[in-house]
Legacy VTK file of the C-alpha trace (Angstrom):
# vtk DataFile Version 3.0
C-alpha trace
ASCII
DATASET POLYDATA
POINTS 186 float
48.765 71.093 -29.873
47.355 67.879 -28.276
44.359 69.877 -27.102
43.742 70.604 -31.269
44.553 67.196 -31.974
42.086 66.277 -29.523
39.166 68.492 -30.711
40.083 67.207 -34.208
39.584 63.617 -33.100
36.591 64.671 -31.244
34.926 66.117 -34.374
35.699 63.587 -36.798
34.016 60.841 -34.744
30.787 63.370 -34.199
31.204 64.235 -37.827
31.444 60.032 -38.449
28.405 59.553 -36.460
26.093 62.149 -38.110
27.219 60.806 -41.463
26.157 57.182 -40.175
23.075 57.567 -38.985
22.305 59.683 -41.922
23.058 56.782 -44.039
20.785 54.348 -42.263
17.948 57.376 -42.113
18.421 56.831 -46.014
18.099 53.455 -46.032
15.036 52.034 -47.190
13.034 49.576 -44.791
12.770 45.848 -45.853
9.597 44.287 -45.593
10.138 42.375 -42.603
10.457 46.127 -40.918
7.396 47.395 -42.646
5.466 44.488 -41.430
7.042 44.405 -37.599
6.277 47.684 -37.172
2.618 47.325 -37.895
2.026 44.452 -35.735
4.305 46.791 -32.895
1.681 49.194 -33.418
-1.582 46.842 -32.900
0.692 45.099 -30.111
1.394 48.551 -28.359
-2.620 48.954 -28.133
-3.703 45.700 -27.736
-1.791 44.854 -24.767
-2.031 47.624 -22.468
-6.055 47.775 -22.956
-5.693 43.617 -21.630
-3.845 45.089 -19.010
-6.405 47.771 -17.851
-9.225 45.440 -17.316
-9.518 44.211 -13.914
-9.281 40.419 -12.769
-12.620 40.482 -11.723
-14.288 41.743 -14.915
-11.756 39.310 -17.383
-15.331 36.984 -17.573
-17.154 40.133 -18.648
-19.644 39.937 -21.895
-21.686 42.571 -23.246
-25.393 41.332 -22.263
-27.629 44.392 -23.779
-28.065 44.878 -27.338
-26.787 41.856 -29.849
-24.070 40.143 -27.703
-25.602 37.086 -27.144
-23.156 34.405 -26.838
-20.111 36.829 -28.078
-17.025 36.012 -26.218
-16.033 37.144 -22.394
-12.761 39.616 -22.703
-10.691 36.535 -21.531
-11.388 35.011 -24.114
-10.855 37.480 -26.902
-7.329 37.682 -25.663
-6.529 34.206 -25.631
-7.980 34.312 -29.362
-5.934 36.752 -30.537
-3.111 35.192 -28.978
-3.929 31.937 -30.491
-3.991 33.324 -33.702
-1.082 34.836 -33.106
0.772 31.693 -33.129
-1.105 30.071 -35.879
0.099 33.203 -38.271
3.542 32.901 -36.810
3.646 29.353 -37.108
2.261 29.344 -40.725
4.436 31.714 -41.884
7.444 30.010 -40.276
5.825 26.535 -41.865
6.618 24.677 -38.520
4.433 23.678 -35.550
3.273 26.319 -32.973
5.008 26.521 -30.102
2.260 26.541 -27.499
-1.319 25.100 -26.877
-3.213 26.909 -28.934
-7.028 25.520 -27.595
-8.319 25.473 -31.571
-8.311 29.639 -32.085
-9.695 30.243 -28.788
-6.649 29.876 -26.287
-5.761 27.194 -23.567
-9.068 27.074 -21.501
-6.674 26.842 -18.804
-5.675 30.043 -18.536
-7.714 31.640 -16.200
-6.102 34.278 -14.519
-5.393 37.740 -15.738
-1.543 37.115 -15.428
-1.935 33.852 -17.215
-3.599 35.475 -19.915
-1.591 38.420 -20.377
1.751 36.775 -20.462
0.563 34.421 -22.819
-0.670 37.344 -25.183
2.915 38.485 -24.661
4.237 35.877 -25.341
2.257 35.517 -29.078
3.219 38.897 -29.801
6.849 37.631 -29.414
6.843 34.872 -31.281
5.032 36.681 -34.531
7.404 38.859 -34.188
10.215 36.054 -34.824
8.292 34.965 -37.466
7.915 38.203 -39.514
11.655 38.679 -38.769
11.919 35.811 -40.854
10.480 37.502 -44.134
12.611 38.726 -46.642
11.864 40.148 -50.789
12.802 36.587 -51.918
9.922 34.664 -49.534
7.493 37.525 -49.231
5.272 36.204 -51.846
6.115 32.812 -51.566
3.054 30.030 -51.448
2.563 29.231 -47.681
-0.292 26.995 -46.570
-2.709 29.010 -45.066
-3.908 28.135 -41.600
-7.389 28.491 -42.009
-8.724 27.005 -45.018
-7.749 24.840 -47.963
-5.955 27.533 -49.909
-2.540 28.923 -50.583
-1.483 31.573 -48.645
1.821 34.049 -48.696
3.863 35.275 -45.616
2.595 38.843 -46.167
-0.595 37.884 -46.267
-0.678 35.992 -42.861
1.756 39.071 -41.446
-1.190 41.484 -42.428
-3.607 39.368 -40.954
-1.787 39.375 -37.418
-2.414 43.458 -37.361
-5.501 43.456 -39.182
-6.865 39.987 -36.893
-5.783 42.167 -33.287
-7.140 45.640 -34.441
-10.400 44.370 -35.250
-10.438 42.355 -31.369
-9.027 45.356 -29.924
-12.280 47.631 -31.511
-14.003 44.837 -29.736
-12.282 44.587 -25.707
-12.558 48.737 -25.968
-16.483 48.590 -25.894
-15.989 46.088 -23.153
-13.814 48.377 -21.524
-15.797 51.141 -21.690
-18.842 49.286 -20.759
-16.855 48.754 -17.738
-16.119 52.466 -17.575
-12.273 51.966 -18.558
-11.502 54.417 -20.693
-8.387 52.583 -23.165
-4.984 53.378 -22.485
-4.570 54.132 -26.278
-7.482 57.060 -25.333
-6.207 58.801 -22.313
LINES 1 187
186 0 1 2 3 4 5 6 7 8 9 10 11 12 13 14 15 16 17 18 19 20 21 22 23 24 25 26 27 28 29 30 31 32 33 34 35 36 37 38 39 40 41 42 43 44 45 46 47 48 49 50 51 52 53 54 55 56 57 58 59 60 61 62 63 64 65 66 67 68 69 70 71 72 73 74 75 76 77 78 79 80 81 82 83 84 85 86 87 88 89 90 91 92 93 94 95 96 97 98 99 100 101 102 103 104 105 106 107 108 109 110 111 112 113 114 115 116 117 118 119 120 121 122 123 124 125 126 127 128 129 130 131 132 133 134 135 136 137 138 139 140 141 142 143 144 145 146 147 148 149 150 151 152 153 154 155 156 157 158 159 160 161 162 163 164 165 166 167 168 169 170 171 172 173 174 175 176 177 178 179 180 181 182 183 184 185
């Protein structure tokens, strides 16, 4: 009898789990989640192809073609990551939490484990700040960080993906003019 009362137990709580998860499968996202998971998606490309490049190529600009004067790969980095915390501190409407170097990054960060950890680091801290977002501030007026103009939180959270995809387009032909083939590629 205790074995049955046992297996009874047992197959309520399964039974009570299924139904739970079920229930949060269900659920529908809040914008916050729909906007995280975007920028986890740019982040989970971004940072792995700064990763890939070796130290000794991180001052490495296209020469051939149209590139004069475009950016080294350090440097596109550290300007994502600077814009990074410009969105995250605009749409927190506080003061970012790091040097920022204008939208280019710290100039003193030089290494690649400098650089990296402060990319990390900005991906962090937008995250935090889209966490933040909710229905009732989503469309809110927020200064935006670039211009004279009003701005919203959704806005500046679609910015942060749209802002890293279009630098990450741009470290993958310095990758591959290095003959790195992406980690997003392999």
């Amino acid at each position: 009898m205790k074995q049955l009362l046992r297996l009874g137990v047992c197959c309520l709580l399964l039974w009570t789990v299924a139904a739970t998860a079920q229930m949060k499968k269900d659920e529908p996202r809040t914008a916050a989640q729909v906007l995280n998971n975007s920028v986890s998606g740019m982040e989970h490309e971004f940072v792995p192809a700064a990763e890939a490049m070796p130290e000794s190529k991180f001052d490495f600009a296209p020469t051939s073609g149209e590139f004069k004067g475009v950016r080294t790969f350090a440097q596109q980095v550290r300007h994502v990551a600077a814009v990074n915390y410009i969105l995250g501190a605009a749409i927190l409407q506080e003061k970012p939490p790091a040097d920022l170097g204008g939208e280019s990054g710290p100039e003193s960060l030089k290494t690649k484990a400098e650089i990296v950890k402060y990319l990390k680091d900005s991906f962090e801290y937008a995250h935090k700040a889209i966490a933040t977002i909710t229905d009732k501030n989503l469309l809110e007026p927020v200064k935006y960080p670039f211009g004279d103009r009003p701005s919203s939180r959704l806005e500046l959270a679609g910015i942060v993906t749209a802002h890293g995809f279009d630098h990450y387009g741009q470290i993958v032909v310095y990758l591959r003019s290095n003959g790195i083939v992406p980690p997003a590629s392999r």
